[in-house]
PyMOL CGO cylinders between C-alpha atoms (Angstrom):
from pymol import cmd
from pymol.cgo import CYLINDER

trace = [
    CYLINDER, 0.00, 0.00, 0.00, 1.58, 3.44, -0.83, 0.3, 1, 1, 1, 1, 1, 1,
    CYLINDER, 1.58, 3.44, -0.83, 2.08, 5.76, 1.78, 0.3, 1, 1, 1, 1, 1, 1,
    CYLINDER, 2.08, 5.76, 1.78, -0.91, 8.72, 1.79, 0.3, 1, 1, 1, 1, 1, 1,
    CYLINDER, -0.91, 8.72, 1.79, 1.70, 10.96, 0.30, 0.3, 1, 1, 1, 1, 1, 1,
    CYLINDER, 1.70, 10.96, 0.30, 1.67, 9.17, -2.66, 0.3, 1, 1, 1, 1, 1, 1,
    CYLINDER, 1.67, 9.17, -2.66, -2.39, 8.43, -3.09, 0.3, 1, 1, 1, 1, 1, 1,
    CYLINDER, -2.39, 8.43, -3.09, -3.06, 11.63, -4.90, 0.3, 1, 1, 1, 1, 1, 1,
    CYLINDER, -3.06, 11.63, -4.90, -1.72, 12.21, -8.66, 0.3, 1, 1, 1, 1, 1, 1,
    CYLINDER, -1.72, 12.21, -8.66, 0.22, 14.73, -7.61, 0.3, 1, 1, 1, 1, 1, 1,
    CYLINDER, 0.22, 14.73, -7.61, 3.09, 13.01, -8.37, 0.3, 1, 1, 1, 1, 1, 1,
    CYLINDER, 3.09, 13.01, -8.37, 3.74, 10.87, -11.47, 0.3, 1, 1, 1, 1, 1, 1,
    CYLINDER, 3.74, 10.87, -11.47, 4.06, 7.22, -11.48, 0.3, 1, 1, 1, 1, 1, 1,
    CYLINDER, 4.06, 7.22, -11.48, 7.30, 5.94, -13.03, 0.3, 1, 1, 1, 1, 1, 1,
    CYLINDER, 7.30, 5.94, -13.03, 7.56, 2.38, -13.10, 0.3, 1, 1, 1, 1, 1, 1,
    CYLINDER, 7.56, 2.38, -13.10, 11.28, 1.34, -13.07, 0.3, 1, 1, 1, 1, 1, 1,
    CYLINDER, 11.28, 1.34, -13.07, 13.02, -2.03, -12.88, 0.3, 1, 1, 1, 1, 1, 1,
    CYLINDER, 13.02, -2.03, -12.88, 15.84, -2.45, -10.24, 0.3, 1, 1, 1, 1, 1, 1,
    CYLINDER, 15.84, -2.45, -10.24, 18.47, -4.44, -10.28, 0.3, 1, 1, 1, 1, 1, 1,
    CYLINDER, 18.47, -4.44, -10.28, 17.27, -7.93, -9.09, 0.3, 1, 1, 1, 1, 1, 1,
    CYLINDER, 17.27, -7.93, -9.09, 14.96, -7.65, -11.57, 0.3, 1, 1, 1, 1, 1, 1,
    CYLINDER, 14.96, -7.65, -11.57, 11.87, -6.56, -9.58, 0.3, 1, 1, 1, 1, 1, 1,
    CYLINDER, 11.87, -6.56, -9.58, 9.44, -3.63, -11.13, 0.3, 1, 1, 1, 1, 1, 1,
    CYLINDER, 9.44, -3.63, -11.13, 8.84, -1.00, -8.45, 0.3, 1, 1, 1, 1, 1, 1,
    CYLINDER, 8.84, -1.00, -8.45, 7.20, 2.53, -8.70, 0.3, 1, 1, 1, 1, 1, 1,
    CYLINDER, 7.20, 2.53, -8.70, 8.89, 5.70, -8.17, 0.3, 1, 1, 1, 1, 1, 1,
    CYLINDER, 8.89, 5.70, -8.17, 7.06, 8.89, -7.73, 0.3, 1, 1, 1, 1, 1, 1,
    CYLINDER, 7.06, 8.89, -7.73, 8.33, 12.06, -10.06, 0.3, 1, 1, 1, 1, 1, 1,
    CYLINDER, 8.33, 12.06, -10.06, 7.05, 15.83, -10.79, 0.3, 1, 1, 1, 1, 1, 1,
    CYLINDER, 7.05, 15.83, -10.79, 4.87, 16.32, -13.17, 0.3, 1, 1, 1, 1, 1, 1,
    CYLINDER, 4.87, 16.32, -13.17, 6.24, 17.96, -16.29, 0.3, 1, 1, 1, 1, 1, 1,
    CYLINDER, 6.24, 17.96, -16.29, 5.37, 21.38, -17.28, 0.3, 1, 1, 1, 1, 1, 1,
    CYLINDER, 5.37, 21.38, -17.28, 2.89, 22.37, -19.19, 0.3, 1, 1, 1, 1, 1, 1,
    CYLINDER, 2.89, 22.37, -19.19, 3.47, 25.24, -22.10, 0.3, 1, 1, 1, 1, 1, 1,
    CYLINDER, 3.47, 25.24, -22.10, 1.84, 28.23, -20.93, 0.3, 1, 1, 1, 1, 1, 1,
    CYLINDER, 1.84, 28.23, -20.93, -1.23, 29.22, -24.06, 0.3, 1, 1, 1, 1, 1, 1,
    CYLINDER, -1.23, 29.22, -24.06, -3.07, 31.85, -24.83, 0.3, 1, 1, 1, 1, 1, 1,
    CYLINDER, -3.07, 31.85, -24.83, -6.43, 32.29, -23.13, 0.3, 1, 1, 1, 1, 1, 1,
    CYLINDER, -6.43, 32.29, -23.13, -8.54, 33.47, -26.63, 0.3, 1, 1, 1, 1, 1, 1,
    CYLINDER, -8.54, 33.47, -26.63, -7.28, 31.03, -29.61, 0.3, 1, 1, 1, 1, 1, 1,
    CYLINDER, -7.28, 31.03, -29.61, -4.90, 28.54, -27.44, 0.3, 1, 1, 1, 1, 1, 1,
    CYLINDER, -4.90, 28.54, -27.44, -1.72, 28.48, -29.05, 0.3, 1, 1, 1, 1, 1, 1,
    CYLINDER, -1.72, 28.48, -29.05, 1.12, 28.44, -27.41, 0.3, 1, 1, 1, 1, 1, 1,
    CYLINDER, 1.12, 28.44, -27.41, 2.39, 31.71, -25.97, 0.3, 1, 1, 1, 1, 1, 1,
    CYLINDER, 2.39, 31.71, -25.97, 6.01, 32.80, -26.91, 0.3, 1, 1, 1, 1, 1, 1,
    CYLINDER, 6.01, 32.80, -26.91, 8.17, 34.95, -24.26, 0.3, 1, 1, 1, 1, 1, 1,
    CYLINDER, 8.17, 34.95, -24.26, 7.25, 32.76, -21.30, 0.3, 1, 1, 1, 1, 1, 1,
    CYLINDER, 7.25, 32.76, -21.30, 9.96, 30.13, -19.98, 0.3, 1, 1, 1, 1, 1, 1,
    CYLINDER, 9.96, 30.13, -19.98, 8.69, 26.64, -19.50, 0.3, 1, 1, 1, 1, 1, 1,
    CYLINDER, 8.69, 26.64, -19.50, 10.06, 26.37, -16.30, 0.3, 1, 1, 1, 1, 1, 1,
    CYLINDER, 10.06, 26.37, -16.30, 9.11, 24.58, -12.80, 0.3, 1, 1, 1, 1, 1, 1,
    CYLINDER, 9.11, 24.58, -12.80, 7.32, 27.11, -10.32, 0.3, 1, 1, 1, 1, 1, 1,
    CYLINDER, 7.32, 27.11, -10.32, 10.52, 26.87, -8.28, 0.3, 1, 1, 1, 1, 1, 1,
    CYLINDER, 10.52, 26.87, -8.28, 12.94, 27.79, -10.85, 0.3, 1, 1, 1, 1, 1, 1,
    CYLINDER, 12.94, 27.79, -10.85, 10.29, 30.34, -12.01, 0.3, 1, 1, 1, 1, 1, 1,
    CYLINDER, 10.29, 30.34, -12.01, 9.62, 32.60, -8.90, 0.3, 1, 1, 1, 1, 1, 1,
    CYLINDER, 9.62, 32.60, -8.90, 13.07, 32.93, -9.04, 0.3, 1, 1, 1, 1, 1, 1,
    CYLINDER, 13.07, 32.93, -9.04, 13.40, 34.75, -12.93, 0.3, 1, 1, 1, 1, 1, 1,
    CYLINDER, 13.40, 34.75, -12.93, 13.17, 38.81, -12.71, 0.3, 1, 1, 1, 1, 1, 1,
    CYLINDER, 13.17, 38.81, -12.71, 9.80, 40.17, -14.00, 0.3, 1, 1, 1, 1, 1, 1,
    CYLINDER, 9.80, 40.17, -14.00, 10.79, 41.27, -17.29, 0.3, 1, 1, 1, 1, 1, 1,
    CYLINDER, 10.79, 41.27, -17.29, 11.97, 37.10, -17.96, 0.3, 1, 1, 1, 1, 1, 1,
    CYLINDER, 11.97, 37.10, -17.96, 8.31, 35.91, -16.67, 0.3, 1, 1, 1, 1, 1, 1,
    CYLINDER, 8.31, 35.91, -16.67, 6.17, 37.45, -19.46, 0.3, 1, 1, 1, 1, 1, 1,
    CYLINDER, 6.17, 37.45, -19.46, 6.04, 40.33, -22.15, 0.3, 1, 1, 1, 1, 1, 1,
    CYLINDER, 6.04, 40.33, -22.15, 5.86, 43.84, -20.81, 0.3, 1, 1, 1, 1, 1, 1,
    CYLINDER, 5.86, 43.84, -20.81, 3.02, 44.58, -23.45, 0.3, 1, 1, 1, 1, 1, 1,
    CYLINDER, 3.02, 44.58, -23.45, -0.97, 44.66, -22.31, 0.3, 1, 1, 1, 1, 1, 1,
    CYLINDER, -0.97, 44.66, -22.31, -2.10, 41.38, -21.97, 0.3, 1, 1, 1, 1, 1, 1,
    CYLINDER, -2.10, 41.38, -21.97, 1.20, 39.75, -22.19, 0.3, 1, 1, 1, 1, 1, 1,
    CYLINDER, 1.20, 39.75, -22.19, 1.25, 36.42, -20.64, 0.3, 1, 1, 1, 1, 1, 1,
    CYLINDER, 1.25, 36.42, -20.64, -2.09, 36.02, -20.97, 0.3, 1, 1, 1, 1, 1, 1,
    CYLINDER, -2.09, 36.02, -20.97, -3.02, 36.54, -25.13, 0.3, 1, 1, 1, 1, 1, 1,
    CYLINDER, -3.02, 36.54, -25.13, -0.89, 35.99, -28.20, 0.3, 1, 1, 1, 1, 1, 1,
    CYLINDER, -0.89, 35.99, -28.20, 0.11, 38.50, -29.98, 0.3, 1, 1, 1, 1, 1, 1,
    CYLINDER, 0.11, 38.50, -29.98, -2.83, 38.10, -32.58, 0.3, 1, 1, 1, 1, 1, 1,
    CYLINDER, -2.83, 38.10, -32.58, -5.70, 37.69, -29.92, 0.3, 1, 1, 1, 1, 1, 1,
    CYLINDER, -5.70, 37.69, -29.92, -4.14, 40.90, -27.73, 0.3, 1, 1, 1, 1, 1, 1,
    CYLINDER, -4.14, 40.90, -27.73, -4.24, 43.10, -31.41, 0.3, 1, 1, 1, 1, 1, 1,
    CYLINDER, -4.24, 43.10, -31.41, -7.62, 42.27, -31.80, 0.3, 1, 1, 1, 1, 1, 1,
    CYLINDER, -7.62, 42.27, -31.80, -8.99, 42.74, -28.56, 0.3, 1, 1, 1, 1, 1, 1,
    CYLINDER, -8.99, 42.74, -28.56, -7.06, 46.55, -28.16, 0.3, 1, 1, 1, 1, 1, 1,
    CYLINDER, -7.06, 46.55, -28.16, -9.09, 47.04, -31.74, 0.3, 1, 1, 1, 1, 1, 1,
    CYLINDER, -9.09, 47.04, -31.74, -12.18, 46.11, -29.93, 0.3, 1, 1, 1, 1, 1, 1,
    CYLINDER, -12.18, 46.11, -29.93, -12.10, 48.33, -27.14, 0.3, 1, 1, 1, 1, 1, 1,
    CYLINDER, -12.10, 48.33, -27.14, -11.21, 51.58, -29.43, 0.3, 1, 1, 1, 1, 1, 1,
    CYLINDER, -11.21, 51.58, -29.43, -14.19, 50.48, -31.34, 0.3, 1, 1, 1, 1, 1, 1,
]
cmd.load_cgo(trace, "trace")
């Protein structure tokens, strides 16, 4: 039985063979996903693809575009939206 720890999907299930032979699990982080934009769902560019812990420690200006909606739109989806609100 695996300890309570490891009950949730939290963590990935690797299955790896040892040595003698036998097949045991091991329990990994979860890879990251690519951040995507929130209107069409491409991928964004500009963002690392990074683990939160290596992430919190980039400088602003490396953790998204300095542009309105950056990090959150594409390029494309943040043109049009700027359009509609002149409009």
């Amino acid at each position: 039985m695996p300890a309570g720890k490891h009950k949730s999907r939290t963590l990935r299930r690797v299955f790896v063979k040892i040595p003698s032979g036998k097949n045991v699990v091991h329990y990994r982080k979860r890879k990251i996903s690519i951040p995507k934009c929130s209107g069409c769902g491409k991928p964004l560019q500009g963002i690392p693809k990074l683990k939160q812990s290596k992430f919190k420690n980039l400088s602003k200006t490396k953790k998204r575009p300095s542009r309105p909606f950056g990090g959150v739109l594409c390029s494309v989806c943040s043109r049009k939206k700027i359009k509609e609100q002149i409009e």
